[in-house]
TORRONU-241343 format. One record per residue: z negated, x negated, y negated of N, C-alpha, C in turn; residue number from 1. Coordinates in nm, 2 decimals, padded with zeros to 4 digits, always signed. Layout:
      n_z      n_x      n_y     ca_z     ca_x     ca_y      c_z      c_x      c_y   num
        Z        X        Y        Z        X        Y        Z        X        Y   NUM
...
END
This chain:
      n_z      n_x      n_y     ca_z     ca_x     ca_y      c_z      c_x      c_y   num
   -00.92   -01.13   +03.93   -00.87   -01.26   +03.91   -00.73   -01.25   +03.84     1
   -00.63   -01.13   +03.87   -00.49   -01.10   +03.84   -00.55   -01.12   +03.66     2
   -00.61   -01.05   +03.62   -00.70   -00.99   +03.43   -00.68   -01.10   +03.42     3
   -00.81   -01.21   +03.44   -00.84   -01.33   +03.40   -00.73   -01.39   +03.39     4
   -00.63   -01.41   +03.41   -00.50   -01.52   +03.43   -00.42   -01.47   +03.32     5
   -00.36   -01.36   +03.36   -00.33   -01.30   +03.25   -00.38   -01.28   +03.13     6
   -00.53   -01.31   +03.10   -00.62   -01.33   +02.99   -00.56   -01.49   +02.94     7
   -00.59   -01.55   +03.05   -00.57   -01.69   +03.00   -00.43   -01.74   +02.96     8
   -00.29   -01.72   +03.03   -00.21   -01.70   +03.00   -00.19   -01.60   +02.84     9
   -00.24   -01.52   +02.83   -00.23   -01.48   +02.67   -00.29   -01.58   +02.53    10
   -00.38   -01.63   +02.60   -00.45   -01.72   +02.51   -00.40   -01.82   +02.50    11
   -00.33   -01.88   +02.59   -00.25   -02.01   +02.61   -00.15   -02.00   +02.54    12
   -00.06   -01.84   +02.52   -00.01   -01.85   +02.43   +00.01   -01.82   +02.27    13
   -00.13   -01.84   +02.25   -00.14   -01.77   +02.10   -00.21   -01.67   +02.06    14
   -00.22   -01.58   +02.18   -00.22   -01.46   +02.17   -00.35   -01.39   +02.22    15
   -00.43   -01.31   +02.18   -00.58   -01.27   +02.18   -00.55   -01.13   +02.25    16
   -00.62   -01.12   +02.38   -00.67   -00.97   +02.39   -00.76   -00.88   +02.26    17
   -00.73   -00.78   +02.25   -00.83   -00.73   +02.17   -00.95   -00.66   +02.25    18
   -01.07   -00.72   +02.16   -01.16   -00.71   +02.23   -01.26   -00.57   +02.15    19
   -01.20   -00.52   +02.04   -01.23   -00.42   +01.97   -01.13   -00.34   +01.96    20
   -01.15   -00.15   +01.95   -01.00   -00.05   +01.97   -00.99   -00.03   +01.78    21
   -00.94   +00.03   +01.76   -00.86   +00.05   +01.63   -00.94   +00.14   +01.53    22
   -01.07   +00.23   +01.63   -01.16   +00.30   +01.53   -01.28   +00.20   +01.47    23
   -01.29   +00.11   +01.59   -01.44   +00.05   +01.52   -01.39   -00.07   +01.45    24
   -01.25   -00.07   +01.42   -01.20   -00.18   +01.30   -01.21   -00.06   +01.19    25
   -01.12   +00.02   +01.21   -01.15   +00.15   +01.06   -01.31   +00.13   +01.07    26
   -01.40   +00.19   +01.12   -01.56   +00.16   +01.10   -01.60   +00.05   +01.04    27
   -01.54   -00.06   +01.09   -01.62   -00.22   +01.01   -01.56   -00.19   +00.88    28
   -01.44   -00.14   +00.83   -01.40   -00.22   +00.74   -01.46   -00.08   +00.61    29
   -01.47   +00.07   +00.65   -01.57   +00.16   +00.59   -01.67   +00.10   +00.56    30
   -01.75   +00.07   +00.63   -01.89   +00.05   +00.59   -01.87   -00.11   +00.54    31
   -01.78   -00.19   +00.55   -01.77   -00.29   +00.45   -01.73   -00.23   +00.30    32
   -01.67   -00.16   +00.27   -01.62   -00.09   +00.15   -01.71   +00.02   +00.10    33
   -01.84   +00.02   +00.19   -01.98   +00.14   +00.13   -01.95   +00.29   +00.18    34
   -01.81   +00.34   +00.24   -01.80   +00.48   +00.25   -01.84   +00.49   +00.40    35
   -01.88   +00.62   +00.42   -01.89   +00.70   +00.57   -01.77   +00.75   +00.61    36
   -01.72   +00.77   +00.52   -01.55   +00.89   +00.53   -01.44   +00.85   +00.43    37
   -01.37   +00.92   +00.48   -01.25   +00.94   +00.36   -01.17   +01.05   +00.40    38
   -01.07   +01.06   +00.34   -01.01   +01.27   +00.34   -00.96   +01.21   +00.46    39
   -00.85   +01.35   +00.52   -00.77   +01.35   +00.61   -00.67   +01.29   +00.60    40
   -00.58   +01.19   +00.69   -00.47   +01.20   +00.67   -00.51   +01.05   +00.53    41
   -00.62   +01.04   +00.53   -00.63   +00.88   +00.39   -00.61   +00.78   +00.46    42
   -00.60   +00.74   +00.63   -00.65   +00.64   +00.69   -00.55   +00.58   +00.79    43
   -00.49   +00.45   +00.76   -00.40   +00.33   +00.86   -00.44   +00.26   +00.94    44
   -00.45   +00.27   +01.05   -00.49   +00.09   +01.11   -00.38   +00.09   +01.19    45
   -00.37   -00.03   +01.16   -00.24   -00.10   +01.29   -00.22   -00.26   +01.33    46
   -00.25   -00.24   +01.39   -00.26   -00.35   +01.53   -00.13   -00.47   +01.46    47
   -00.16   -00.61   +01.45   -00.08   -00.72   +01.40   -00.14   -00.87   +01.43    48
   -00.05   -00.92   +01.42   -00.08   -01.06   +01.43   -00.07   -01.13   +01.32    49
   -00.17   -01.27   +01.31   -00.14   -01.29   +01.18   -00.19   -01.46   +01.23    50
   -00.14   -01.56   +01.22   -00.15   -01.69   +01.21   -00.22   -01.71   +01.41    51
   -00.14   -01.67   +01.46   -00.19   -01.64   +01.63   -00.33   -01.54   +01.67    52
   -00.37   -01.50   +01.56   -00.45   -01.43   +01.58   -00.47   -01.27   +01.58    53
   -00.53   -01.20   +01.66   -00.48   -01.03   +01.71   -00.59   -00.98   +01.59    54
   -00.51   -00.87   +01.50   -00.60   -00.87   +01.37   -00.54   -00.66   +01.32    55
   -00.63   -00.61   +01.29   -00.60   -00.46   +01.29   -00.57   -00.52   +01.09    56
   -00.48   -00.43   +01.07   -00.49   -00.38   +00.91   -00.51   -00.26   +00.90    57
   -00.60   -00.27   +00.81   -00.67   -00.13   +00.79   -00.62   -00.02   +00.66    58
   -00.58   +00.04   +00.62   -00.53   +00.08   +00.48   -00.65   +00.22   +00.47    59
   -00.70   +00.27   +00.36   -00.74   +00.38   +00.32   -00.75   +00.39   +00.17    60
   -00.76   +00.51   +00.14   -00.78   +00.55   -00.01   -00.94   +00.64   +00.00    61
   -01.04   +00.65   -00.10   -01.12   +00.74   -00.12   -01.11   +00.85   -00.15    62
   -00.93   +00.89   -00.19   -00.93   +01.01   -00.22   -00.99   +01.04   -00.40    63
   -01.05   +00.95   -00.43   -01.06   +00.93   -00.55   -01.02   +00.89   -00.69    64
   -01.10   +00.74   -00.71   -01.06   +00.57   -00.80   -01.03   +00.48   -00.71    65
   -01.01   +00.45   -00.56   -00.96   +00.32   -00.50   -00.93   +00.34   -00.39    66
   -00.78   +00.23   -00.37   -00.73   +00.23   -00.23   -00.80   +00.05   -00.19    67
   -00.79   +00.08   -00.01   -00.86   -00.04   +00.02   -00.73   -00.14   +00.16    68
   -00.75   -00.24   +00.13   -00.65   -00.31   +00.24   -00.75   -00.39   +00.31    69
   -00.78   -00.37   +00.45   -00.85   -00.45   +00.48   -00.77   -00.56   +00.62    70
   -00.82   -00.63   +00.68   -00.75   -00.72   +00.75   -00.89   -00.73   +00.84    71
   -00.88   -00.68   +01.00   -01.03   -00.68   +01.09   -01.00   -00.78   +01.18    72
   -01.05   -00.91   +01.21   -01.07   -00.99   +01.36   -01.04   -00.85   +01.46    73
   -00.93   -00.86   +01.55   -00.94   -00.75   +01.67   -01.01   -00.77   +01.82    74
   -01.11   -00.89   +01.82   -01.18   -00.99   +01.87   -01.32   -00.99   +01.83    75
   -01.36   -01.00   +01.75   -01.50   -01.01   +01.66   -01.53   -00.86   +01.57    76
   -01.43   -00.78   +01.53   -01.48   -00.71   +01.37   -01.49   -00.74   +01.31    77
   -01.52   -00.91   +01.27   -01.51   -00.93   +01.20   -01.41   -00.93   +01.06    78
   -01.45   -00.88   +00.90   -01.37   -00.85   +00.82   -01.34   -00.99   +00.74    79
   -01.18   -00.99   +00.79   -01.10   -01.08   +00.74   -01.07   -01.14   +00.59    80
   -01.02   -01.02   +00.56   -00.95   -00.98   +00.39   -00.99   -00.89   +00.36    81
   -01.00   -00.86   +00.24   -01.02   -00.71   +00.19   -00.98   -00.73   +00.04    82
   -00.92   -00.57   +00.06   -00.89   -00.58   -00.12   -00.91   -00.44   -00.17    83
   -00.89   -00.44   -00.27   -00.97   -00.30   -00.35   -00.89   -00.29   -00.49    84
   -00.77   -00.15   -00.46   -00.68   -00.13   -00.62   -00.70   +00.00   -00.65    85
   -00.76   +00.03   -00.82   -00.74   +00.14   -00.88   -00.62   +00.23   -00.83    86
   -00.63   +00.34   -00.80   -00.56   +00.44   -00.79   -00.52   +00.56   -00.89    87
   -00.34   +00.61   -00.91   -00.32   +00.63   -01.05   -00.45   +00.75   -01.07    88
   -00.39   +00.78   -01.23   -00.51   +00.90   -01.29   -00.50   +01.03   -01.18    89
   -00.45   +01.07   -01.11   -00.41   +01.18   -01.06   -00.36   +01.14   -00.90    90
   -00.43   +01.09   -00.77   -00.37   +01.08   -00.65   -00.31   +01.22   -00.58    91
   -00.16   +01.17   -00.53   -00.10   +01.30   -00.53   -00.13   +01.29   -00.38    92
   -00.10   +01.45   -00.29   -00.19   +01.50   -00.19   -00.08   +01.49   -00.09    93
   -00.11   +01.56   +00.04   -00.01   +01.55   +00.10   +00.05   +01.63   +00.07    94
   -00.03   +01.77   +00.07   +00.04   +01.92   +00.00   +00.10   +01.90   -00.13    95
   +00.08   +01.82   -00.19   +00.12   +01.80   -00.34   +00.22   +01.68   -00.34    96
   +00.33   +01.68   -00.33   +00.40   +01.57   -00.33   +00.45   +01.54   -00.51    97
   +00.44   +01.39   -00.52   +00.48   +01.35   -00.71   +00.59   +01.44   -00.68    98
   +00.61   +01.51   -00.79   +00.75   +01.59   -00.86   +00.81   +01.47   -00.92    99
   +00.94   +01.42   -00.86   +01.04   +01.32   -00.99   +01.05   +01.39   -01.11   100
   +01.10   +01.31   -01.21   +01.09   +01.36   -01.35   +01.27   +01.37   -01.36   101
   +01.33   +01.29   -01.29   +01.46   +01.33   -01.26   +01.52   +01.40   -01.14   102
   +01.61   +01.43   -01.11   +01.64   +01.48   -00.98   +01.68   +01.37   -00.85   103
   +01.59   +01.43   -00.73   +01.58   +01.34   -00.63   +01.74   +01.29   -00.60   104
   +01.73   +01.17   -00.56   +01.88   +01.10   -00.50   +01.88   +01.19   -00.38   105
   +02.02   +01.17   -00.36   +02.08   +01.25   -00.25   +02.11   +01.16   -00.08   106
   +02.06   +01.19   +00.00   +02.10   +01.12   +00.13   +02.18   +00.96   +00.12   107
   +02.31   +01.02   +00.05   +02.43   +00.95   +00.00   +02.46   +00.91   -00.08   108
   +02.35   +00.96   -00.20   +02.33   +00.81   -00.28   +02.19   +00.75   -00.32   109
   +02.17   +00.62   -00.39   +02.09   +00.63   -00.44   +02.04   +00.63   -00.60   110
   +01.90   +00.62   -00.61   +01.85   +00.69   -00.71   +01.95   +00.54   -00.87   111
   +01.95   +00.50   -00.92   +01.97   +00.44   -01.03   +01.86   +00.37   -01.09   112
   +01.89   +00.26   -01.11   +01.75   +00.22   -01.22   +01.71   +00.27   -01.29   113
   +01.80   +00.34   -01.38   +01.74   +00.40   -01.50   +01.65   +00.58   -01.45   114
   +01.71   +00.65   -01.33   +01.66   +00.72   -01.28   +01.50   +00.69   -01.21   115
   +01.51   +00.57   -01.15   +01.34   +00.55   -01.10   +01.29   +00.50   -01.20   116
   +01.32   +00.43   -01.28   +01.24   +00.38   -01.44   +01.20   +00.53   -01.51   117
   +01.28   +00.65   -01.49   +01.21   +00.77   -01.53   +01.10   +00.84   -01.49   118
   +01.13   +00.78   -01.37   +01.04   +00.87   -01.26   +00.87   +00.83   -01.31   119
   +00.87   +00.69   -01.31   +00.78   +00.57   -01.30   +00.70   +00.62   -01.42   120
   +00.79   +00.60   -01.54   +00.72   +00.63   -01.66   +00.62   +00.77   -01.68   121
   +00.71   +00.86   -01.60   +00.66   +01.01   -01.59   +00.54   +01.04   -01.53   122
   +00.56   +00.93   -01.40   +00.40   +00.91   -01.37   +00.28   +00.84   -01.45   123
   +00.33   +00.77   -01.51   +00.22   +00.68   -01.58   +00.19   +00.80   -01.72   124
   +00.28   +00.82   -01.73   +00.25   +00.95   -01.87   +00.30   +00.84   -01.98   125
   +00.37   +00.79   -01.98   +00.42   +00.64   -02.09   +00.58   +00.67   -02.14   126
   +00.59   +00.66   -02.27   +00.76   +00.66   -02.30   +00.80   +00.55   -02.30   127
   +00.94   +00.55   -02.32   +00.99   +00.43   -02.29   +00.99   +00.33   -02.43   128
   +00.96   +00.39   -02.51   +00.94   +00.30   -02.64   +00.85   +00.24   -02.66   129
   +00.71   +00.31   -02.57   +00.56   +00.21   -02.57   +00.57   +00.08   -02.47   130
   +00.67   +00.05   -02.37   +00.66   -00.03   -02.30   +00.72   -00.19   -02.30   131
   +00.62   -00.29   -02.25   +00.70   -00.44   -02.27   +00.71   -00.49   -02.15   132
   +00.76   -00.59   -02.12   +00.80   -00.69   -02.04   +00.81   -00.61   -01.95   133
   +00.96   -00.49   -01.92   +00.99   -00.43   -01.82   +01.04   -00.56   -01.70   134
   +01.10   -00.51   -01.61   +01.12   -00.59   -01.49   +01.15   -00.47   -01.39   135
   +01.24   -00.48   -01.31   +01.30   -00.38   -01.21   +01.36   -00.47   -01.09   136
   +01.35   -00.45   -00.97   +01.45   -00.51   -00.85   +01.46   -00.42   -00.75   137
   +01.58   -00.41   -00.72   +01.61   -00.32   -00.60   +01.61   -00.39   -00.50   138
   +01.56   -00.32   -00.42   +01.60   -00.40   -00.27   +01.55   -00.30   -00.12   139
   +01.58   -00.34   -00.07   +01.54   -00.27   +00.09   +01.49   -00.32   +00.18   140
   +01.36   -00.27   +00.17   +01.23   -00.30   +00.24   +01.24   -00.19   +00.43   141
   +01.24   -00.20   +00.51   +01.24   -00.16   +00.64   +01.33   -00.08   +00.66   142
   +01.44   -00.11   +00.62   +01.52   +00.02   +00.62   +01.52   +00.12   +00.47   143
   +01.46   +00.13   +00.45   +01.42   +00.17   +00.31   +01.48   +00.15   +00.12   144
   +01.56   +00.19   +00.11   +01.64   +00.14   -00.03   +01.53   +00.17   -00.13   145
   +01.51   +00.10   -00.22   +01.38   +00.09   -00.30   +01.37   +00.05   -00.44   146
   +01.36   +00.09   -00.53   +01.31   +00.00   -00.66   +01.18   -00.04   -00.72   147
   +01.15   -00.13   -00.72   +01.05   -00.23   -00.79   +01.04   -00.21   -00.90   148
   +00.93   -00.15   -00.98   +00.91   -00.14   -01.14   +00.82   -00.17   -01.17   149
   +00.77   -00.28   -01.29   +00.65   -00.34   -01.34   +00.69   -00.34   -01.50   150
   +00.61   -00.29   -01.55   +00.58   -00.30   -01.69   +00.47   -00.29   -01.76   151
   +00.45   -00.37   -01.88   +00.31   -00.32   -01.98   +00.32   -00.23   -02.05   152
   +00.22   -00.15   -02.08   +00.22   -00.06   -02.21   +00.10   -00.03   -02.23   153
   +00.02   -00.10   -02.34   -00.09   -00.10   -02.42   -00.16   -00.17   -02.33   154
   -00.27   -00.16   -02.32   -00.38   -00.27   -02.25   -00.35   -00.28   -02.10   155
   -00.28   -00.20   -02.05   -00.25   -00.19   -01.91   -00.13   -00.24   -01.86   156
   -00.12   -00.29   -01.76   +00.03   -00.33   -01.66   +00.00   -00.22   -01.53   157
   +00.15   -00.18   -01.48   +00.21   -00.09   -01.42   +00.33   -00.16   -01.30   158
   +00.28   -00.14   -01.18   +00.36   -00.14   -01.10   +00.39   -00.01   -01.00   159
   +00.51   +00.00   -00.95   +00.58   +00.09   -00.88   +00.65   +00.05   -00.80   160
   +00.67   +00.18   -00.69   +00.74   +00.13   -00.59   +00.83   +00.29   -00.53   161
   +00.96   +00.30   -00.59   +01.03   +00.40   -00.55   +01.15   +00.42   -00.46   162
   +01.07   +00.51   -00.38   +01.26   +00.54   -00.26   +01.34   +00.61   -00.34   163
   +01.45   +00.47   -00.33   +01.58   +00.51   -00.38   +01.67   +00.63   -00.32   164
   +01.61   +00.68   -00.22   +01.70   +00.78   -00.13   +01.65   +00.88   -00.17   165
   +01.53   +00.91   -00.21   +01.46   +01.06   -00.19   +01.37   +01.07   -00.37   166
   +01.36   +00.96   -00.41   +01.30   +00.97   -00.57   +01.16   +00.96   -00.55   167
   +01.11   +00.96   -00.45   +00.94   +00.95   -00.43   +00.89   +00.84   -00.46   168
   +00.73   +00.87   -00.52   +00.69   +00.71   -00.50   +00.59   +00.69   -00.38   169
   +00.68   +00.56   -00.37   +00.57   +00.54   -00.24   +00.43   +00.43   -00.29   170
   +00.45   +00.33   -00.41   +00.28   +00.29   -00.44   +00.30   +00.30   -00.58   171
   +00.15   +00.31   -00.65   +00.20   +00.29   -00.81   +00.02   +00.23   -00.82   172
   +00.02   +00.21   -00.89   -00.08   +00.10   -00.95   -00.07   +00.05   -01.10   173
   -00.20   +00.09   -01.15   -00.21   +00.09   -01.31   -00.37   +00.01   -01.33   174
   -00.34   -00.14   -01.37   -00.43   -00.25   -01.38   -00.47   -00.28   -01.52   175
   -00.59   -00.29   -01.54   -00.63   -00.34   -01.73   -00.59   -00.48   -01.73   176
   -00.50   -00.46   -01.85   -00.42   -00.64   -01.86   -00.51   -00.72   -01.89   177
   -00.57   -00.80   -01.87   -00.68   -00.90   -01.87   -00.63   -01.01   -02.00   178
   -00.55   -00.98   -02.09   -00.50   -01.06   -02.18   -00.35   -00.99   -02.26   179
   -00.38   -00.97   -02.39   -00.27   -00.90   -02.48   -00.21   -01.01   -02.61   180
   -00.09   -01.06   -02.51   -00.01   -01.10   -02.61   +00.15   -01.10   -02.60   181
   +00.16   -00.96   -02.66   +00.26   -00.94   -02.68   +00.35   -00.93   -02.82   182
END
């Protein structure tokens, strides 16, 4: 009777027991996305709330061509959202960390625009003369000092996302521009 009340009281306030654990939301949202597996160390779920409702997000990569964002009912399995982004030409490993193209910022400082605009391009394999409608914003995401980098260059748009403390990227993403007028 103590469960039940406390059940109900949760509910009363918004708030959903989870009635599924954290692997059989990674499971629904796998076999929603076609795979059995993914590498070691490819795979997020974490427990969230989203409009009063108790909801796992799922993150994985194939290790291959695509990373996946899924959003699981923590109540049903049922799959919420899902999204599916090309991954750059080369996904870097755990053992294989991106090498910056400039030298990592230091503790005590951070990296420069023009420094993570190096980095960015270095990844994409792009010079800075091929590229249009740059765009850059710093800012600090969780603690985290960061720069925002979006640019085109040839049929493609490019976004980034670099710790300003350490020169790493933490996402990069390279999309076919669905329209060229530049």
């Amino acid at each position: 009777m103590k469960n039940a009340l406390f059940a109900t009281a949760s509910l009363a306030a918004g708030l959903a027991v989870a009635a599924i654990d954290p692997n059989a939301a990674a499971q629904a949202a796998l076999k929603h996305a076609g795979l059995s597996a993914v590498p070691q160390n490819a795979l997020l779920v974490t427990p969230d709330f989203d409009d009063g409702r108790a909801v796992y997000e799922v993150d994985f990569h194939d290790g291959a061509a695509y990373r996946y964002d899924y959003e699981v009912d923590a109540n049903t399995g049922a799959i919420l959202k899902s999204e599916r982004k090309a991954l750059p030409k080369a996904l870097p490993s755990a053992a294989a960390p991106i090498v910056p193209a400039v030298p990592a910022a230091t503790a005590s400082k951070t990296a420069t625009e023009a420094e993570a605009k190096a980095i960015v391009l270095a990844q994409a394999g792009v010079s800075e003369a091929d590229i249009k409608r740059y765009r850059a914003k710093f800012e600090i995401d969780d603690g985290v000092p960061q720069w925002e980098i979006e640019f085109r260059a040839g049929a493609y748009e490019y976004e980034a996302t670099v710790n300003a403390a350490t020169g790493a990227i933490l996402d990069f993403e390279r999309d076919k521009a669905w329209w060229i007028f530049d």
